[in-house]
Every structure is written in C-alpha cells, then in structure tokens.
N, C-alpha and C positions, 0 to 999 in steps of 0.2 A: 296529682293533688286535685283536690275536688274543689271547684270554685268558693266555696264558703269558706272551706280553709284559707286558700288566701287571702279573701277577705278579710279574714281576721288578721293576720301576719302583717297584712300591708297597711292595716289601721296601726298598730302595733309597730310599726316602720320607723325608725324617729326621723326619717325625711318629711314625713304627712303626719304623724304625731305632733312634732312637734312648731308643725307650717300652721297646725289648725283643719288638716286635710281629712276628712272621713269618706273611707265604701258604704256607701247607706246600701246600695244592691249591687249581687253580683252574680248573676244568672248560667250557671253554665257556660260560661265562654261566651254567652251568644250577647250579653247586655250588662252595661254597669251602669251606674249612678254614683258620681262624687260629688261630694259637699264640701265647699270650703268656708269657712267659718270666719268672720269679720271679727277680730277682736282686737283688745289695745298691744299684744305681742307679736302680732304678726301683718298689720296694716303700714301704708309705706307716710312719710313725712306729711301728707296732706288728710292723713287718716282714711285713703282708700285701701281697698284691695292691692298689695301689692303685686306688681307683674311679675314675677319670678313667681310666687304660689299660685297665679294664673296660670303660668304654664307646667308648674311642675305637678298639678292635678290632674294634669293630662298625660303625662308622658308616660309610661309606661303601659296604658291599655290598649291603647291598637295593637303593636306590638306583641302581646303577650296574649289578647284576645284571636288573632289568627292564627297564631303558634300553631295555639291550644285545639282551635277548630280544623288547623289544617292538618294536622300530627306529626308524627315523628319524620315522615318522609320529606319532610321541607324545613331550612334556612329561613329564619327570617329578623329582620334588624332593622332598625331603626335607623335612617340617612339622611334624613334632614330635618328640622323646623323650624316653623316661624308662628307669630303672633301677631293678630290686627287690635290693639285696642279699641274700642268703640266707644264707650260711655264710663264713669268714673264708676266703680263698685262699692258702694255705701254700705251695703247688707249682704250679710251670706248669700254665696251662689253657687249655681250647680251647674256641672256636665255630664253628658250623656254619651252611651257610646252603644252602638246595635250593628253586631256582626250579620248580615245576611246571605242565604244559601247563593243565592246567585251572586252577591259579591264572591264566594270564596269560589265557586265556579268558573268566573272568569277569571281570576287568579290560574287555578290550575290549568284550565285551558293556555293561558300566558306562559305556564314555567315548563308545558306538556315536552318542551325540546330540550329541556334542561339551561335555557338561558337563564338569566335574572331577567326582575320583572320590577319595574320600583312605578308603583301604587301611593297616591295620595290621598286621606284622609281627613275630612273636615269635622271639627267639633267646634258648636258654640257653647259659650259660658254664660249662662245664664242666670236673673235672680228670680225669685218664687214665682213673681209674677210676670216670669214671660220677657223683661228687658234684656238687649241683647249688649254685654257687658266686654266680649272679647271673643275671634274666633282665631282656634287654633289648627294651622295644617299639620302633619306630622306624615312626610314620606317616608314606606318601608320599604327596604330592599326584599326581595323572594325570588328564593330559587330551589329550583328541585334537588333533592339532594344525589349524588352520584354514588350507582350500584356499587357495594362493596365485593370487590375479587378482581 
C-alpha cells in the first residue's frame, strides 16, 4: 500500500477520527506529520490537550514507518512506551516523525545475526509555534526474519 493510501485509511480510523487526530503528510515511509486538533470533544477537564490523544498520535508511526522501509524480511513491534509531559496544550499540536537511511542501516547491521534488536525512538509534540508540549519514546522490537525451509 502506497503511503497516501494510508494516509487516508488512518484519517478515516475512528481512533484519530474521532480523537480529533489528522495525517496532514505522509511521505513514503520515510516522514509524517500529525495534527491534533484542540477541541471541546476531545480536551481533558482543565480544557487542555488530553494525554491519551498525546500519545495515541504517535503510536503507530515508527512502528509501521520502519516495517515499511525495512520490508518484508524483517519483524517489527512495538515494546514499549512512555510520555514526558512538559507544558499544558492549549492549541493544536503537531508531531513529526523522519525515518533515515542510516537509522535503518544500523538497524540491519543490529539484526545481521538474526537476534532482536529493540531501538528507541524519540518524538516531540509540538504547537505551531515551536513550544514543546510533550515527548514521546516509543521502543520497537526488530528482528530479521528466519529463512524459510
């Protein structure tokens, strides 16, 4: 599936449908951009950004972003995360996520024995301008997959 597609599918999610969550881009595997949207259905008792749609704007792109870039010869899952709050979210905010060649190189370099290989990932959350609203780690498990016969 071609990264636009899913883009679409996963706007169309009602996990981020209906969080308020948008793919504004999604670049070949290699870059996205999500948006989460402040509004009165989805902010928490104090009218911030709630921490569950802080994290759940993030969860599945690293994940599905190396899958995709590393291809079918490799496992890969998602094993752990957390969330640092920082500052209260008032206004829409965004995260970023940017696969690069040498990350996924050391990766394979990593799994070249057929171990697992568990990689952590840092994403901040950010609003338009720049304030840093929450960071999210998201450790994935990878492993080379074993020859079949």
């Amino acid at each position: 599936m071609k990264a636009p597609t899913l883009r679409r599918i996963l706007n169309a999610w009602p996990p981020f449908l209906f969080a308020g969550i948008r793919v504004v881009r999604f670049d070949d595997y290699r870059y996205a951009k999500v948006k989460l949207k402040l509004a009165w259905y989805n902010c928490n008792y104090v009218r911030t950004q709630f921490g569950g749609n802080l994290f759940s704007m993030t969860d599945p792109f690293w994940m599905i972003m190396v899958l995709k870039s590393l291809g079918n010869d490799y496992i890969v899952w998602d094993q752990a995360g957390e969330i640092r709050f920082v500052a209260p979210g008032r206004e829409d905010v965004y995260a970023e996520f940017r696969v690069e060649e040498a990350m996924l190189d050391e990766i394979r370099t990593e799994c070249a024995d057929g171990q697992k290989h568990l990689r952590w990932f840092d994403t901040d959350i950010r609003t338009a301008s720049g304030e840093l609203i929450a960071t999210v780690r998201k450790q994935l498990y990878v492993r080379k997959k074993k020859p079949k016969g």
